[in-house]
C-alpha positions in Angstrom: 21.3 -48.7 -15.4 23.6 -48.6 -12.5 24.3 -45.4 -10.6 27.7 -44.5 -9.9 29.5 -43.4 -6.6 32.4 -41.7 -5.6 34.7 -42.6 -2.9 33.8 -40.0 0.0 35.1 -38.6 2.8 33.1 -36.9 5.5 30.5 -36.5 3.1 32.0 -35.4 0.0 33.2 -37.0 -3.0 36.6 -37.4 -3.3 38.3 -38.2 -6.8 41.8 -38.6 -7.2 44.2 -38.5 -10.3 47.9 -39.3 -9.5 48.8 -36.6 -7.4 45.9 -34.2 -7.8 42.3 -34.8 -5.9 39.5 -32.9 -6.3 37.2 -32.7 -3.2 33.4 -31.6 -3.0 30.1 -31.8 -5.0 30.7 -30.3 -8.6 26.9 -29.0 -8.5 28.0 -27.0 -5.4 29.4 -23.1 -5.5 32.8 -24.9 -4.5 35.4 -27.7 -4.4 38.6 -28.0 -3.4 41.8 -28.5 -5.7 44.9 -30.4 -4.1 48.1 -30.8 -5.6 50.5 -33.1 -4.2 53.9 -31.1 -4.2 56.2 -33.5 -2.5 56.2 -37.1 -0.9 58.5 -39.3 1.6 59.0 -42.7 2.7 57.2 -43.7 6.2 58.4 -47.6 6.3 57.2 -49.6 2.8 54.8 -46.7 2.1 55.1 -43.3 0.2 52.7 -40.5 2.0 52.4 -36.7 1.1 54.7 -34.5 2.9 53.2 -30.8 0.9 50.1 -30.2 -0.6 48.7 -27.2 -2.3 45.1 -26.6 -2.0 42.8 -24.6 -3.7 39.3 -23.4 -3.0 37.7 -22.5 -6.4 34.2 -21.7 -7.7 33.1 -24.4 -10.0 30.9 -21.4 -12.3 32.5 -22.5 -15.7 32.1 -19.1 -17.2 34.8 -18.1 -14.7 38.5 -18.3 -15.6 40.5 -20.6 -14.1 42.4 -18.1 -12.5 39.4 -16.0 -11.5 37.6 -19.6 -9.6 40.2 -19.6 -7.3 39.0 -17.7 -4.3 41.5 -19.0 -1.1 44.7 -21.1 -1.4 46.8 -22.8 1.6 49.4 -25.6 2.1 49.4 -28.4 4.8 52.1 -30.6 5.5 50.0 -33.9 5.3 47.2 -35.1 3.2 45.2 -36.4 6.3 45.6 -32.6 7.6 44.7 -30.8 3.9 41.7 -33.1 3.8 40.7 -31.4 7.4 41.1 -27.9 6.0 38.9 -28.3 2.7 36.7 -30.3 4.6 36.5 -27.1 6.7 36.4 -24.9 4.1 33.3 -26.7 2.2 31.3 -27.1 5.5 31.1 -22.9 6.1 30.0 -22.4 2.4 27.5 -25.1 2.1 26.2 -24.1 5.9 
C-alpha cells in the first residue's frame, strides 16, 4: 500500500482547490484557510493580487463560524503563505 504525500511548504502540507488552499496538519489545533479574492496578469502568467486568510480550529464539533479564530488579507500569495506559515509556527511551538 503506498502512502500518500502532500505538496508542502516549509513544513506543512499544502492542498489547493482552484482558488482556495488549505495550509497545515489537519491532526493539528489549526490550519489556515485562503481564499483567492482577485488575480492579474504578470507577462503569460496569472498570479494572486488578494487573498483572504483564515486561521481556524480544525475541532469538528465547532461551527464553522465559531473555528475561525484570526483573519487577515495579503496582497500576494507568496506573502499570505508567510503569514500562515507564521501563524502555525507560534501555535505548534
Amino acid at each position: 500500500m503506498s502512502e500518500k504525500r502532500f505538496f508542502t511548504y516549509k513544513g506543512y502540507p499544502l492542498v489547493r482547490l482552484g482558488d482556495q488552499l488549505y495550509y497545515g496538519n489537519m491532526y493539528d489545533n489549526y490550519v489556515v484557510w485562503m481564499q483567492i479574492l482577485s488575480k492579474e496578469k504578470k507577462g503569460d502568467l496569472e498570479v494572486a493580487s488578494k487573498v483572504k486568510m483564515y486561521k481556524m480550529a480544525t475541532d469538528p464539533s465547532l461551527p464553522p463560524m465559531k473555528a475561525i479564530v484570526k483573519q487577515s488579507e495579503r496582497p500576494t500569495l507568496y506573502s499570505a503563505l508567510d503569514m500562515a506559515y507564521a501563524w502555525l509556527g507560534k501555535q505548534n511551538a
